[in-house]
Backbone as JSON, one array per atom type, in Angstrom:
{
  "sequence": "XXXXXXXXXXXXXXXXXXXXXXXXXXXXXXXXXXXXXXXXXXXXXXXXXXXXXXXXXXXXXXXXXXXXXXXXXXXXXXXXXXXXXXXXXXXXXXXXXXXXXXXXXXXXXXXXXXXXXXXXXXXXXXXXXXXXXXXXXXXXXXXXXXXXXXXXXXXXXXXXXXXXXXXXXXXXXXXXXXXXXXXXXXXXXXXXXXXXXXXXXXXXXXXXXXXXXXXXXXXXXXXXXXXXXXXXXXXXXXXXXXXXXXXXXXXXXXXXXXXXXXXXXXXXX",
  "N": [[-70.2, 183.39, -80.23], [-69.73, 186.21, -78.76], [-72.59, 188.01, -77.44], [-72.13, 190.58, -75.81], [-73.05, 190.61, -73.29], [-72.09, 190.36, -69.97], [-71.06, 187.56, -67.96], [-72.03, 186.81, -64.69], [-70.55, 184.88, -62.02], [-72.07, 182.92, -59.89], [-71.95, 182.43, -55.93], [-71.81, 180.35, -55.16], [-70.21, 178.9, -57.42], [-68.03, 180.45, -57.18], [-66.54, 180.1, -54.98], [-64.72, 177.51, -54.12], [-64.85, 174.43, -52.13], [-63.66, 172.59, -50.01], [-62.21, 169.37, -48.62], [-63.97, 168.7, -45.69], [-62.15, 169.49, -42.73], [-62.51, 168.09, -40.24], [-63.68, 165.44, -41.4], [-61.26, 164.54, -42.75], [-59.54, 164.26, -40.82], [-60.84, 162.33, -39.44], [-60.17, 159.82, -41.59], [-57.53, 159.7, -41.26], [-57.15, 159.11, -39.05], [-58.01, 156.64, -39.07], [-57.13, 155.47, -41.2], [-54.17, 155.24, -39.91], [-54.88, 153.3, -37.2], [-56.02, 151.13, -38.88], [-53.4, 150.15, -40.05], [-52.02, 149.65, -37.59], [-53.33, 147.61, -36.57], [-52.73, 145.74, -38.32], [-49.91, 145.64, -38.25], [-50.01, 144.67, -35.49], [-51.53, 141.81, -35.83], [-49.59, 140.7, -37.48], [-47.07, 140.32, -35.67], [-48.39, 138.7, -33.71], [-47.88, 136.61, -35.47], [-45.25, 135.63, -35.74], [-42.35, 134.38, -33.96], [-39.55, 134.17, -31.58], [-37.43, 133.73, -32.81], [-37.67, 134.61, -35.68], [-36.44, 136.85, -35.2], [-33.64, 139.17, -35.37], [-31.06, 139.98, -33.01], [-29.99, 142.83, -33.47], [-27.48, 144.48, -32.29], [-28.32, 145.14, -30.02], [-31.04, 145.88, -30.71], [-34.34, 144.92, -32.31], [-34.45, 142.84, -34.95], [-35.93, 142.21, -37.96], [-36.03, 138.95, -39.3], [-35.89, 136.81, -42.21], [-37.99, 134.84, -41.88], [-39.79, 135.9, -40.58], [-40.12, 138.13, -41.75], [-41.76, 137.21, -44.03], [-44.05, 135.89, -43.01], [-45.26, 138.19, -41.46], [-45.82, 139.76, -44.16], [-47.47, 138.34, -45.1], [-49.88, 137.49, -44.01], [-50.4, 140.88, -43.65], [-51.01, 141.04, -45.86], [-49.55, 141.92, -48.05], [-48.25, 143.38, -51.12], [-45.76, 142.74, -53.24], [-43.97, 144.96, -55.45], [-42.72, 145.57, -59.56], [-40.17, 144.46, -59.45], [-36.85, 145.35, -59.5], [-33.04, 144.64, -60.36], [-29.72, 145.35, -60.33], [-26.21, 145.26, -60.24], [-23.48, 146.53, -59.22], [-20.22, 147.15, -59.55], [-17.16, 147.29, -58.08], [-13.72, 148.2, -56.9], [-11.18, 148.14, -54.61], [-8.76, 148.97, -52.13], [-8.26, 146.21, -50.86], [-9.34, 144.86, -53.16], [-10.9, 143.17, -56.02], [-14.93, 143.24, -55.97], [-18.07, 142.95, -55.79], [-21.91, 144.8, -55.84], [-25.13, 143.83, -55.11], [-27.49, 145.67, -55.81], [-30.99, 146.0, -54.98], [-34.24, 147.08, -56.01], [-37.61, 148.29, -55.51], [-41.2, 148.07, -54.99], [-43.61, 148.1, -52.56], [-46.82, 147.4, -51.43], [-49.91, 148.23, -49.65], [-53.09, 146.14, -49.35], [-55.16, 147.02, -51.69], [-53.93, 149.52, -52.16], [-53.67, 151.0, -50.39], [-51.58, 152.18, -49.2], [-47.92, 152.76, -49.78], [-44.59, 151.8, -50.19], [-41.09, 152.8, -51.61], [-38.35, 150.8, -51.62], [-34.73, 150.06, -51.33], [-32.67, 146.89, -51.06], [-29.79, 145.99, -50.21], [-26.94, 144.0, -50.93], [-23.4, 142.14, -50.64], [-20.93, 141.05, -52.02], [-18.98, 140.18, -50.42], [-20.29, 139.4, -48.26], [-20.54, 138.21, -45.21], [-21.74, 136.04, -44.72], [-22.14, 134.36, -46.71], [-20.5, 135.31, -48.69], [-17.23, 136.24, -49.51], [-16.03, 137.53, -47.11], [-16.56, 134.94, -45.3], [-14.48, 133.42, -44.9], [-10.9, 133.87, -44.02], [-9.03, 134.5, -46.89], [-10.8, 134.08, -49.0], [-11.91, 133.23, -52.47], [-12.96, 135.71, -55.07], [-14.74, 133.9, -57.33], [-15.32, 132.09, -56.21], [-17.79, 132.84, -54.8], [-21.17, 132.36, -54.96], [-23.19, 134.17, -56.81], [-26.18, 133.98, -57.2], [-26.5, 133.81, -54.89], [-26.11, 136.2, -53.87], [-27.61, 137.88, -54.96], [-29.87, 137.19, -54.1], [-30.14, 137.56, -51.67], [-29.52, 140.17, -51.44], [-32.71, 140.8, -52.79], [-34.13, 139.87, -50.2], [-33.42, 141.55, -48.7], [-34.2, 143.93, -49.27], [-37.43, 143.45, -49.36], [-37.75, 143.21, -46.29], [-37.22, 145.42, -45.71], [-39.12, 147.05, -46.98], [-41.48, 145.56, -45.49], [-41.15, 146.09, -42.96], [-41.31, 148.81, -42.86], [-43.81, 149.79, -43.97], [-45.11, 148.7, -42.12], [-44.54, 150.46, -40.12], [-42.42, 149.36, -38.01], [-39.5, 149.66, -37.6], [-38.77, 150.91, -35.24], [-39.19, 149.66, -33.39], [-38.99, 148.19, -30.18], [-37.36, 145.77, -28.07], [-38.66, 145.44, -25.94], [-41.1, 146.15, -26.12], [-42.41, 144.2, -28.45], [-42.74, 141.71, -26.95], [-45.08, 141.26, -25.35], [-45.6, 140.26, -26.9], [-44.87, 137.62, -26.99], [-42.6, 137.4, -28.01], [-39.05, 137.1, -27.56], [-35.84, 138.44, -26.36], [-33.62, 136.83, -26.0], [-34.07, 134.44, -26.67], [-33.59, 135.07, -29.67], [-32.91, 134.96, -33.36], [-30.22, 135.45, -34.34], [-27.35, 136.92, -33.24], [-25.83, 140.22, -34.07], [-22.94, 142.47, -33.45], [-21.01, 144.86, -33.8], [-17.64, 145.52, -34.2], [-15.5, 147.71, -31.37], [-13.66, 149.03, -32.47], [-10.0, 149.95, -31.74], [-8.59, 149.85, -28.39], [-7.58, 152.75, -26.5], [-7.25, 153.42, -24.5], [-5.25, 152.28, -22.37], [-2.56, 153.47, -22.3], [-0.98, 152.71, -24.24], [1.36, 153.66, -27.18], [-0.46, 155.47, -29.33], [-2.82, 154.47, -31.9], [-2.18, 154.48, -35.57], [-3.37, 156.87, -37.94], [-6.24, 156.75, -40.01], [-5.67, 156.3, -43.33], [-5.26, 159.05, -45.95], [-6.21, 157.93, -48.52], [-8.12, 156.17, -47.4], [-10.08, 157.56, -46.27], [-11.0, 159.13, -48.71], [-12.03, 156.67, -50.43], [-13.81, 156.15, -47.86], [-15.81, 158.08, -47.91], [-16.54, 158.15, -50.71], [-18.07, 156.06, -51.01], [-19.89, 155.96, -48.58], [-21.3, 157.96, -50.53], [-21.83, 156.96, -52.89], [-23.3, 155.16, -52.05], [-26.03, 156.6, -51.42], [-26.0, 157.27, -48.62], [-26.5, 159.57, -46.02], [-24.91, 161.79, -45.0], [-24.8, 163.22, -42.68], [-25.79, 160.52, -41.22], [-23.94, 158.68, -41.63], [-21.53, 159.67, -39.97], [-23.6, 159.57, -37.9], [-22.35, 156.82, -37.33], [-20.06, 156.73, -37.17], [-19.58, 157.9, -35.0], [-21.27, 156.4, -32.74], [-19.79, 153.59, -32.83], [-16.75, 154.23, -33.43], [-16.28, 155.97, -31.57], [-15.77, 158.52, -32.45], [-15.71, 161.78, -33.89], [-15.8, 162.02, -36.83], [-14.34, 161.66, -40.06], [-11.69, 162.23, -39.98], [-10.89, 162.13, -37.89], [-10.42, 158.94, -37.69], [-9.22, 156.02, -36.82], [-6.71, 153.97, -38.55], [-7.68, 151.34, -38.4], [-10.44, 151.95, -37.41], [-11.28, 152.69, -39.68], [-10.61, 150.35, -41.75], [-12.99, 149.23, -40.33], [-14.8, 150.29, -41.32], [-15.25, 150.33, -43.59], [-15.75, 147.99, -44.68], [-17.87, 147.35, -44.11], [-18.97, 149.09, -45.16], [-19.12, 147.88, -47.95], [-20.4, 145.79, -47.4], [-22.69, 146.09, -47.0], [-23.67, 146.39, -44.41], [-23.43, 148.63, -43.33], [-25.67, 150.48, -44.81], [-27.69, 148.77, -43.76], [-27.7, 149.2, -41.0], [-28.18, 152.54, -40.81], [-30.63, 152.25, -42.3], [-31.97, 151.15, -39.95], [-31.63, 152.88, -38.55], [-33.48, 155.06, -38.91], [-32.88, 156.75, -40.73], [-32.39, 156.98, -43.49], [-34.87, 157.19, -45.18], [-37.14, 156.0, -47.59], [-39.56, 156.01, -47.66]],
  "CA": [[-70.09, 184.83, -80.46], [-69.89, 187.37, -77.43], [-73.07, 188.95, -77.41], [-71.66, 191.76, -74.97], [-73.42, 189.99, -72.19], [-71.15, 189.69, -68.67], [-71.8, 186.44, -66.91], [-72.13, 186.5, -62.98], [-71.11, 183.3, -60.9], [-72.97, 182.69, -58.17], [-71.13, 182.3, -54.67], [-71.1, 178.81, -55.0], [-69.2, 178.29, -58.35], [-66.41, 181.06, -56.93], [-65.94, 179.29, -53.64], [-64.22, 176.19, -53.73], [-65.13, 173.53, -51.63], [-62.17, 171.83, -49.64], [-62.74, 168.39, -47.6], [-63.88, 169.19, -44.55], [-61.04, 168.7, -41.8], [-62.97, 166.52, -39.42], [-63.91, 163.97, -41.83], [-60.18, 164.09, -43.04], [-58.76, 163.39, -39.33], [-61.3, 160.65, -39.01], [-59.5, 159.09, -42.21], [-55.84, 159.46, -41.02], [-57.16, 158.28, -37.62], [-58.83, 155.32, -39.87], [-55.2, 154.72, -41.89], [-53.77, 154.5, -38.46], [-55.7, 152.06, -37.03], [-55.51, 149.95, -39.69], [-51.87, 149.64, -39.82], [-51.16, 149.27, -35.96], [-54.08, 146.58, -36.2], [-52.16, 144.76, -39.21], [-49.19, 145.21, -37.38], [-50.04, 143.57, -33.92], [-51.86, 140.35, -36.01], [-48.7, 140.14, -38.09], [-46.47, 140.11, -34.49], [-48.74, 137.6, -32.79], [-47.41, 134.84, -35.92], [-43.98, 135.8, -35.28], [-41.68, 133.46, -33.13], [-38.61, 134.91, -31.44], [-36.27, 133.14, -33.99], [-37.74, 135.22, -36.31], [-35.89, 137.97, -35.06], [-32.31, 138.89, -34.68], [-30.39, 140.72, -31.6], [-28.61, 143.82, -33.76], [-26.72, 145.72, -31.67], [-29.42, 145.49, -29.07], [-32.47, 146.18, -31.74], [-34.72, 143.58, -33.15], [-34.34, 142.78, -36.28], [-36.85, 140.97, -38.96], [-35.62, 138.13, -40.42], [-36.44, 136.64, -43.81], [-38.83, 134.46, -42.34], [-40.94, 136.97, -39.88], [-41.01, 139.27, -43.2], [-42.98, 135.96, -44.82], [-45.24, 135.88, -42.01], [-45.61, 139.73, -41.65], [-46.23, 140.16, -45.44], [-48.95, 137.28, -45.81], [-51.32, 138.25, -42.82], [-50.93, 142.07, -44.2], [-51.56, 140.82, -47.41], [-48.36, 143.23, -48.46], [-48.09, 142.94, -52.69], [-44.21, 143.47, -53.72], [-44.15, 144.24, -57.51], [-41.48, 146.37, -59.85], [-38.98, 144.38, -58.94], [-35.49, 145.8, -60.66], [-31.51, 144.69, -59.89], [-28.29, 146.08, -60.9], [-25.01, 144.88, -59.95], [-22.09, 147.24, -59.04], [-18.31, 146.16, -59.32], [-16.19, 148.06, -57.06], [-12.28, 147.89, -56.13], [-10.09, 148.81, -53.28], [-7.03, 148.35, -52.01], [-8.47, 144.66, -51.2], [-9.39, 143.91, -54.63], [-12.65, 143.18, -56.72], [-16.13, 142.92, -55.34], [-19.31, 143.63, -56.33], [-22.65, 145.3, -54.48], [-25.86, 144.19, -56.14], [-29.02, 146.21, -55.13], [-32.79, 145.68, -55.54], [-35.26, 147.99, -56.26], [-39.17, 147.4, -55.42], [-42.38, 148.94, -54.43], [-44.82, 147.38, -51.64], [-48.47, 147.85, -51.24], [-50.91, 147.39, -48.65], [-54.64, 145.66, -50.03], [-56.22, 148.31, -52.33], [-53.22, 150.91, -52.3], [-54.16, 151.86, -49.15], [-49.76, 152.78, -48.69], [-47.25, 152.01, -50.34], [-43.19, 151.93, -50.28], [-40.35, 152.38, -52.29], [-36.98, 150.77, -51.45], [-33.68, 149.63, -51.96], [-32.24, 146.61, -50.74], [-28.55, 145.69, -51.0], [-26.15, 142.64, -50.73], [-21.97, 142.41, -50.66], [-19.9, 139.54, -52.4], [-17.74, 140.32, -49.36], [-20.88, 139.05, -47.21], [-19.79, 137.52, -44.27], [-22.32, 134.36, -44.68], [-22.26, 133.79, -48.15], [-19.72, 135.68, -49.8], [-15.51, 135.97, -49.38], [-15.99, 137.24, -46.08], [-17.23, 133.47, -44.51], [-13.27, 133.0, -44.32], [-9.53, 134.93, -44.57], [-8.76, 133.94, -48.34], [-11.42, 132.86, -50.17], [-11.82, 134.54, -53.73], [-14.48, 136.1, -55.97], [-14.84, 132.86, -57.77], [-16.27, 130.8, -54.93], [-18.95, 133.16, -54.31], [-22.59, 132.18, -55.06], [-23.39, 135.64, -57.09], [-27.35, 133.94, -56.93], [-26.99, 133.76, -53.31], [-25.92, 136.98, -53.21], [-28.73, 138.36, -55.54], [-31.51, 136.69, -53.34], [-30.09, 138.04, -49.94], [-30.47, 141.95, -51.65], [-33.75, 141.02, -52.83], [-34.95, 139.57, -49.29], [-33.27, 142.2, -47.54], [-35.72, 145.03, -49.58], [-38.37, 143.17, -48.99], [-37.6, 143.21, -45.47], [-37.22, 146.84, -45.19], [-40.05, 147.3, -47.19], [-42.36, 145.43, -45.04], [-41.12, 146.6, -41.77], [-41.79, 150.53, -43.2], [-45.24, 149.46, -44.5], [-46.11, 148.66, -40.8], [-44.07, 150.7, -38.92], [-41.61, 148.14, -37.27], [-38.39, 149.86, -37.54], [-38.3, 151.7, -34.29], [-39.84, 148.57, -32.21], [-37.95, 147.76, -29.16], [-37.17, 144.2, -27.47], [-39.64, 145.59, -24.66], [-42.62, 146.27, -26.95], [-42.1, 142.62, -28.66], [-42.55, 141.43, -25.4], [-46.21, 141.18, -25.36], [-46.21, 138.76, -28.26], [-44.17, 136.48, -26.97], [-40.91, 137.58, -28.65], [-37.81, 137.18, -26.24], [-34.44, 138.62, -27.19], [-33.13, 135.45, -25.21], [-33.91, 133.3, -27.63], [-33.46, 135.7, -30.85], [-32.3, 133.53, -34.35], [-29.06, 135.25, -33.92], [-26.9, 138.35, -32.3], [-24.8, 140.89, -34.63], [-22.73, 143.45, -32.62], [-20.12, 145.23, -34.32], [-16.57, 146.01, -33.41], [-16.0, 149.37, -31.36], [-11.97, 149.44, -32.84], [-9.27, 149.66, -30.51], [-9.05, 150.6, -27.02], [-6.44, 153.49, -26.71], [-6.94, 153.75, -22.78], [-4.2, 151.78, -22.02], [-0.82, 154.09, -21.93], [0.17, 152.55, -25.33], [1.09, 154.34, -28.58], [-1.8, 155.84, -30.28], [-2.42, 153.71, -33.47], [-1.89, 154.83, -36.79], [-4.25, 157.48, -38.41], [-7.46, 156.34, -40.98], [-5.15, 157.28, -44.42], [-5.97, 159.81, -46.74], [-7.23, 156.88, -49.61], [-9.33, 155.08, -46.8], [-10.84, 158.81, -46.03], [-11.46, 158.97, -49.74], [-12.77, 155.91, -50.18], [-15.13, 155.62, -47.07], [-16.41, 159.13, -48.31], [-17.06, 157.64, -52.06], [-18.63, 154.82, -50.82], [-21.04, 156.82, -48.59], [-22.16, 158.98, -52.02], [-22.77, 155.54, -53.74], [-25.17, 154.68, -51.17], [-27.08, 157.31, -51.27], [-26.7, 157.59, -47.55], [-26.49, 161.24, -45.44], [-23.31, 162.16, -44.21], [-25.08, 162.55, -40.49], [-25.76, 159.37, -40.63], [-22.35, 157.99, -41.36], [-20.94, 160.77, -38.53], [-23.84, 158.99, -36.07], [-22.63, 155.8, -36.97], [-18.78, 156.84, -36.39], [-19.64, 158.33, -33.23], [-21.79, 155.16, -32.19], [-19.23, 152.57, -33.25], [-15.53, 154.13, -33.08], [-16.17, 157.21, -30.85], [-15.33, 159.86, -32.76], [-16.86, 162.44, -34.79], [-15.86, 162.7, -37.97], [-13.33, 160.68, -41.13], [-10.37, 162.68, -39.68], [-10.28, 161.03, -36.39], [-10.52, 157.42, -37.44], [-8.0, 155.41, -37.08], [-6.51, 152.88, -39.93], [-8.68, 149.93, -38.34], [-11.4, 152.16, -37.4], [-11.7, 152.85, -41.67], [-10.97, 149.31, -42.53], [-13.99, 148.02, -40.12], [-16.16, 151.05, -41.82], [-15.08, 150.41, -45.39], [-16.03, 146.72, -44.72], [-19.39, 147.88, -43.51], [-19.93, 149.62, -46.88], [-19.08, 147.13, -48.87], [-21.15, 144.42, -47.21], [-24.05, 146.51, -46.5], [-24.02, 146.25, -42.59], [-23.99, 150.31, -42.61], [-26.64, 150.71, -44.48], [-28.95, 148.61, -42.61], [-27.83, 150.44, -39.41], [-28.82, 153.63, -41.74], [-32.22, 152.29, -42.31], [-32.41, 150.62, -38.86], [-31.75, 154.36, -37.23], [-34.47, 155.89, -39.78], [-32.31, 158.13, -41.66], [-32.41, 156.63, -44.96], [-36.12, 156.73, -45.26], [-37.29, 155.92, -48.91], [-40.89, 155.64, -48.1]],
  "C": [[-70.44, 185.6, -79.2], [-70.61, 188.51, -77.98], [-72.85, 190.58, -76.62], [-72.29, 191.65, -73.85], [-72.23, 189.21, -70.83], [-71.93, 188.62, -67.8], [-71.29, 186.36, -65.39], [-72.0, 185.64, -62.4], [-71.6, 183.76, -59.68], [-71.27, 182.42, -57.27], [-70.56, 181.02, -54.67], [-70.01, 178.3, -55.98], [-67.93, 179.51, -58.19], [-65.79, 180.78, -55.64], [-65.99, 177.64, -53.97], [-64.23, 175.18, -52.84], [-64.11, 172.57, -51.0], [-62.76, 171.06, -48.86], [-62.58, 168.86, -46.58], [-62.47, 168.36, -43.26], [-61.23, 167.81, -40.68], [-63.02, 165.7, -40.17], [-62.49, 163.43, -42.55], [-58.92, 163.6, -41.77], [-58.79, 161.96, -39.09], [-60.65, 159.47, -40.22], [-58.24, 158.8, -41.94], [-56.22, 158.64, -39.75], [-57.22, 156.46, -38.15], [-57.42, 154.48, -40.35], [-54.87, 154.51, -40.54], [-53.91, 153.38, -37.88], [-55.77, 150.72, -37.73], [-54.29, 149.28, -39.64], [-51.94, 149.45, -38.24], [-52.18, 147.72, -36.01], [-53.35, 145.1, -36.92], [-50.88, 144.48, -38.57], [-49.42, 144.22, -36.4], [-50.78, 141.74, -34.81], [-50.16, 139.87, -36.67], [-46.91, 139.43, -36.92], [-47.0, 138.71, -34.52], [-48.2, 136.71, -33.82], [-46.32, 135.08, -36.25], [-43.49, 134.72, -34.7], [-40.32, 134.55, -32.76], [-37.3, 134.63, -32.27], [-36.56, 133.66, -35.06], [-37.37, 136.41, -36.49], [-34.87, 137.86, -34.95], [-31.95, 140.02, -34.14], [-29.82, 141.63, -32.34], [-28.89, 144.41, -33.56], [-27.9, 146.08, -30.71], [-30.73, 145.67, -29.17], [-32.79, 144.92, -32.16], [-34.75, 144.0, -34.34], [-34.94, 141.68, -37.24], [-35.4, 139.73, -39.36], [-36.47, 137.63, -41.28], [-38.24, 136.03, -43.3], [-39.88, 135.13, -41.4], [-41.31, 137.93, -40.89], [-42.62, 138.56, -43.28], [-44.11, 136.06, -43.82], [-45.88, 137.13, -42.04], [-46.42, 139.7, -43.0], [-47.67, 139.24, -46.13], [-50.05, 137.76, -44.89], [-51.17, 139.67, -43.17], [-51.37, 142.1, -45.52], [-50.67, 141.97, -48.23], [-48.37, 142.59, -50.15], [-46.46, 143.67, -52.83], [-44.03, 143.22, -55.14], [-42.7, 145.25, -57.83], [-40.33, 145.91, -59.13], [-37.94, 144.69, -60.19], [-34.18, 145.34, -59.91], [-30.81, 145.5, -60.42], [-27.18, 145.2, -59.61], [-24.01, 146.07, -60.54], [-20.92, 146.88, -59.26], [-17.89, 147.6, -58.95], [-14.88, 147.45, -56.88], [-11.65, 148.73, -55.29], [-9.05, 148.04, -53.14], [-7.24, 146.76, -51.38], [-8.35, 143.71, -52.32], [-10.82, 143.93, -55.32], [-13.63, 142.76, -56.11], [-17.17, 143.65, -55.9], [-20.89, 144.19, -55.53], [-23.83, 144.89, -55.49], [-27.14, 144.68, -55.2], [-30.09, 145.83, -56.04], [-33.7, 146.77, -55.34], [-36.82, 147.19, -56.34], [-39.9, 148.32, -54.76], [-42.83, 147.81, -53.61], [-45.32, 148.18, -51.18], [-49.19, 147.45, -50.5], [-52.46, 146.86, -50.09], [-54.64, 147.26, -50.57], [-55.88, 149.93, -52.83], [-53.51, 151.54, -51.06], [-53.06, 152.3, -48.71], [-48.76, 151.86, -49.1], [-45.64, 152.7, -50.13], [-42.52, 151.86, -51.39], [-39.06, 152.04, -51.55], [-35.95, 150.53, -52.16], [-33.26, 148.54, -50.78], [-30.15, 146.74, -50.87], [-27.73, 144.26, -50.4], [-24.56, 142.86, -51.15], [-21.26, 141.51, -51.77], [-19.19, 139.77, -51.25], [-18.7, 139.97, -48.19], [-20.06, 138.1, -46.07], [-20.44, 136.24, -43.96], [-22.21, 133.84, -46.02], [-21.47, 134.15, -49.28], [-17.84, 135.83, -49.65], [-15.15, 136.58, -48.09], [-16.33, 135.87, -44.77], [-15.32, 133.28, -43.74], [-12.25, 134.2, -45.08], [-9.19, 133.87, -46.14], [-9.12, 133.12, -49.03], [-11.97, 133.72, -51.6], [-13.75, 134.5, -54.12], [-15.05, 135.01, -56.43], [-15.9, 132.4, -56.93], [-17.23, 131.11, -54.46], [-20.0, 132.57, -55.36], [-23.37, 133.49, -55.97], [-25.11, 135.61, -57.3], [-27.77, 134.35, -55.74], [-26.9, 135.29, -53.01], [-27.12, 138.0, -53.66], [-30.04, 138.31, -54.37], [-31.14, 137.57, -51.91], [-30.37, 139.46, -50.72], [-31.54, 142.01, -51.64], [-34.66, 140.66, -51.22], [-34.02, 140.91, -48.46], [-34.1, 143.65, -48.31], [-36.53, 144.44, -49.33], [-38.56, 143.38, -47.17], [-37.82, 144.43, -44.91], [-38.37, 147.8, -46.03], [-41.09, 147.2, -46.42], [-42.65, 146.5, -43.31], [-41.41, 148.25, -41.75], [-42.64, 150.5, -43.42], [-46.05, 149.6, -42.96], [-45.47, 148.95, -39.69], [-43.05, 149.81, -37.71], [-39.99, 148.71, -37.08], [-37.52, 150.33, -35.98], [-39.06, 151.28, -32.9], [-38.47, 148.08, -31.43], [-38.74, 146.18, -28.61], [-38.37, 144.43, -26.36], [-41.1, 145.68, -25.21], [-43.32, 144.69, -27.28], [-42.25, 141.55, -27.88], [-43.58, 140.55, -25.17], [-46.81, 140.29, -26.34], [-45.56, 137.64, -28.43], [-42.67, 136.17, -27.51], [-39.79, 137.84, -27.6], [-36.25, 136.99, -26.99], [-33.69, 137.42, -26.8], [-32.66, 134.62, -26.22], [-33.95, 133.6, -29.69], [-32.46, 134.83, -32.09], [-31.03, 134.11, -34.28], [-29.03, 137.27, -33.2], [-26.09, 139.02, -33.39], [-24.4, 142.04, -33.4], [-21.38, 143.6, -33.51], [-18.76, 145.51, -33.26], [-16.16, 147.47, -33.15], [-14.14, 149.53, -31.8], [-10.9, 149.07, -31.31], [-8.88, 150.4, -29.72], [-7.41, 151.4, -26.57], [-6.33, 154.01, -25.06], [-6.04, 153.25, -22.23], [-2.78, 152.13, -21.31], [-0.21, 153.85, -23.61], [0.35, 153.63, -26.65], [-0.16, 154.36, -29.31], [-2.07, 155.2, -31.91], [-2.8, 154.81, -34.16], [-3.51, 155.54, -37.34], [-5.14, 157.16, -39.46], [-5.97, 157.19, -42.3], [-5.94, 158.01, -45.41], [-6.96, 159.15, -48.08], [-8.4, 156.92, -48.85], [-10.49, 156.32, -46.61], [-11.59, 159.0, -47.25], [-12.57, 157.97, -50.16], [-14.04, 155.59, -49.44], [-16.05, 157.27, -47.91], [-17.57, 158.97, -49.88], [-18.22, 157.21, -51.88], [-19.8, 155.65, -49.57], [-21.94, 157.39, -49.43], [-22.51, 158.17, -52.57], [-23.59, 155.16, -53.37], [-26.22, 155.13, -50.95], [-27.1, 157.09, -49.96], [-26.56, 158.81, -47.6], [-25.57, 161.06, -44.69], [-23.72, 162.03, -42.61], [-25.16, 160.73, -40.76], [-24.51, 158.3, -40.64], [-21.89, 158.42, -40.67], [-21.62, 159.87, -37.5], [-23.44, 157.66, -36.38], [-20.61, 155.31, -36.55], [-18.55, 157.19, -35.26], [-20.07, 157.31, -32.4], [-20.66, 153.89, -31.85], [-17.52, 153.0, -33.05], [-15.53, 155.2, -31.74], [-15.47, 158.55, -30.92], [-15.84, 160.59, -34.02], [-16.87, 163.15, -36.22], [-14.95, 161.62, -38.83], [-12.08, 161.12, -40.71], [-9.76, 161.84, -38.46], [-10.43, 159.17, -36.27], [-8.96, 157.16, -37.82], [-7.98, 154.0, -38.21], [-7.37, 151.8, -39.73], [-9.67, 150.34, -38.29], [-11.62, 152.26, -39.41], [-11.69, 151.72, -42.59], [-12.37, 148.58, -41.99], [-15.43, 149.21, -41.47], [-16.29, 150.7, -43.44], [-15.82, 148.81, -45.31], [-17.48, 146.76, -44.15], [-20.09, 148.46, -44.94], [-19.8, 148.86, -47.74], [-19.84, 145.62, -48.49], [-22.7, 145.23, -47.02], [-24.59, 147.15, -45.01], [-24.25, 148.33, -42.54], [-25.2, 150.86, -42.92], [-27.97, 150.15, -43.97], [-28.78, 149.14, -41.61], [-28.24, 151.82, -39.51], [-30.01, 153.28, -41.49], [-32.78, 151.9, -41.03], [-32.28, 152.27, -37.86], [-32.85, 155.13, -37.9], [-34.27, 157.01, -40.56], [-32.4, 157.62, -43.04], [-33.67, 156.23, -45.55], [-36.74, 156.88, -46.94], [-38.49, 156.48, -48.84], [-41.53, 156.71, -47.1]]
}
């Protein structure tokens, strides 16, 4: 019952109390530290065969994750799939992605990604050779390569690794020399010549590569920097018919968006 008595706070219960901003520096400094420290032990048990040469960048492989992820003591849980089916003027194929979180010890940072995997892979799926069908693929093998390639791009975002150069790597004994392999894409074809200008990207393949961008949840820049990088030109209008079949074959195996996540535009986490 409201005797008709007004109650007075004090100063202290109408001022709010916010963590002070030094002792919240010295924690980000603290997170910092930590990670670059987990980083550099998880380097030193590296090997350079644990890396591969793409497109001039190092690149984890499966089994430098394994190494990485056990000396950070990384936890990868919520794992989820799905499988896509897709057709083009090729034919049937399917894309299956992986979904997953990873955690440092204690929650101390955590990721979400997405891997993904092709049937049209070029090691394991109907790209290996010219005319080999859906059938003959492995659709386990192709499962496990999505799931190790999120894990992969999980770990390497966990500890900062994406935007490590061959010169950094250096210092731990990693030598692009002897890297487990090389990818380098094709830059199309070379119109310096004198000869007839090939044939224009068609209005489908324009369609298509456009689709197939929006399915991936990438960002339009980053398909623009990776047509400017790769054919030399700056937009879906100016590709030509091969430049749109190497790009369409890039989205349907994946290769674009790891060059997506390998440029840092497709950042989940």
């Amino acid at each position: 019952m409201n005797d008709g008595k007004v109650k007075v706070q004090t100063a202290s219960e109408m001022v709010r109390v916010e963590p002070n901003a030094v002792d919240q520096l010295a924690r980000i400094e603290e997170h910092a530290g930590a990670i670059e420290r987990l980083c550099e032990l998880g380097l030193q048990r590296t090997a350079s065969g644990d890396w591969d040469d793409f497109e001039g960048k190092p690149r984890l492989r499966a089994t430098g994750c394994e190494k990485l992820a056990r000396v950070a003591m990384i936890k990868i849980h919520s794992i989820r799939q799905e499988e896509i089916k897709e057709v083009d003027d090729v034919g049937s194929y399917y894309i299956i992605k992986t979904y997953l979180t990873a955690e440092l010890p204690g929650g101390f940072d955590s990721v979400e990604v997405v891997g993904t995997a092709s049937s049209r892979d070029k090691f394991l799926g109907t790209g290996t050779r010219a005319g080999a069908k859906l059938s003959e693929v492995d659709k386990q093998n192709i499962y496990k390569k999505s799931c190790t390639n999120a894990e992969g791009a999980a770990v390497t975002r966990l500890l900062g690794l994406r935007n490590k150069t061959w010169e950094e790597l250096k210092r731990f004994g990693i030598d692009q020399a002897k890297a487990g392999s090389s990818v380098v894409f094709g830059k199309g074809e070379d119109t310096s010549t004198g000869a007839a200008a090939p044939a224009k990207a068609t209005k489908k393949q324009i369609a298509d590569i456009r689709s197939g961008v929006n399915k991936a949840g990438l960002k339009p820049d980053d398909a623009v920097a990776y047509m400017e990088k790769h054919f030399g030109v700056s937009g879906t209008a100016d590709l030509t018919k091969a430049n749109a079949k190497d790009m369409l074959r890039s989205l349907a195996s994946g290769d674009l968006e790891t060059w997506c996540n390998e440029r840092g535009g497709d950042d989940n986490g």
